[in-house]
C-alpha positions as CSV (number, residue, x, y, z in Angstrom):
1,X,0.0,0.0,0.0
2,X,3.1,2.5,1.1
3,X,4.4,1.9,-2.8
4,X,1.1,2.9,-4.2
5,X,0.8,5.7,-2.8
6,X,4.6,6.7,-2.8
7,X,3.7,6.3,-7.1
8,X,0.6,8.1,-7.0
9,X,2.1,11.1,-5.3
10,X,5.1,10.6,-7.9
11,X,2.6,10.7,-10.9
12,X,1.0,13.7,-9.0
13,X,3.9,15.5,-8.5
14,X,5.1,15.5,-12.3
15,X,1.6,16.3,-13.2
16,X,1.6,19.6,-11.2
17,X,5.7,20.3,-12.6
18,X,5.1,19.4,-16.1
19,X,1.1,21.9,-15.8
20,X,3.3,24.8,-14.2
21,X,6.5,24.3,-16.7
22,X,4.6,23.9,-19.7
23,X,1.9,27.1,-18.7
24,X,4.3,28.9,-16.5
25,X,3.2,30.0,-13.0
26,X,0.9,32.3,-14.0
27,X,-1.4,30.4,-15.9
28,X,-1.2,27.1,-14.5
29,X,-4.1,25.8,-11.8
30,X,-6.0,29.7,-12.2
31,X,-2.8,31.2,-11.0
32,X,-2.2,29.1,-8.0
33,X,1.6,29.4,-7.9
34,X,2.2,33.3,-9.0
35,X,3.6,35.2,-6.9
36,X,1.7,38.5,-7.2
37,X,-2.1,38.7,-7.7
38,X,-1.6,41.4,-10.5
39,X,-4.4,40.1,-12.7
40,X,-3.5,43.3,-15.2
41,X,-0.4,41.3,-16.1
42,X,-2.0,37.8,-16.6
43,X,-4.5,39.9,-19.2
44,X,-1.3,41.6,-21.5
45,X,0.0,38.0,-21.7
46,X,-2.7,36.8,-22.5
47,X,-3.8,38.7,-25.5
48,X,-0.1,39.2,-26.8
49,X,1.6,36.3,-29.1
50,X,4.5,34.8,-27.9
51,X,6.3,36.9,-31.4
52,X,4.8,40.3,-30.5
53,X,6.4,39.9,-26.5
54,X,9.6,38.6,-27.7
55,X,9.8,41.7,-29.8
56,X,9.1,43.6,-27.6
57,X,11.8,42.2,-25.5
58,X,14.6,42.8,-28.0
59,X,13.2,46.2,-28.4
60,X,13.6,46.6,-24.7
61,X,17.5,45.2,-24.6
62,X,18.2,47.4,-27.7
63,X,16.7,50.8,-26.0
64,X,19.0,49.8,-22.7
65,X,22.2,48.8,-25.4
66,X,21.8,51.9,-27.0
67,X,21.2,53.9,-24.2
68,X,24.7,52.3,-23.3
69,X,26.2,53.6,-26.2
70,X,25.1,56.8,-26.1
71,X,26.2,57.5,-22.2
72,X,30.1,56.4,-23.4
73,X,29.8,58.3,-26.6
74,X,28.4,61.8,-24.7
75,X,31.2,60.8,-21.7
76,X,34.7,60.8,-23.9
77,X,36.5,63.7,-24.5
């Protein structure tokens, strides 16, 4: 009986990490594993492709790069 259940909660517990890996934290079980309750958040992800948010990522990480660039450039003599 101890092995049955010891595989049950096994099968259970792969469930839950493969649901939450798969759909991420926010998503997975209603949001049962975020961290914050922002629901604001879970709505922009939601409506947004997975393309249009990593563009806007790079856009992000170019703005900061180039932001770099221009700080050394306006610093040298």
């Amino acid at each position: 009986m101890a092995k049955l259940l010891a595989i049950v909660l096994m099968v259970v517990a792969i469930w839950v990490g493969l649901t939450v890996y798969t759909e991420g934290t926010d998503r997975a079980f209603g949001g049962l594993f975020a961290g914050s309750s922002d629901s604001s958040t879970l709505e922009a992800t939601e409506t947004r492709s997975t393309g249009e948010r990593a563009g806007d990522a790079l856009q992000r990480a170019y703005d900061v790069s180039e932001g770099r660039v221009d700080r050394a450039v306006g610093e040298a003599p």
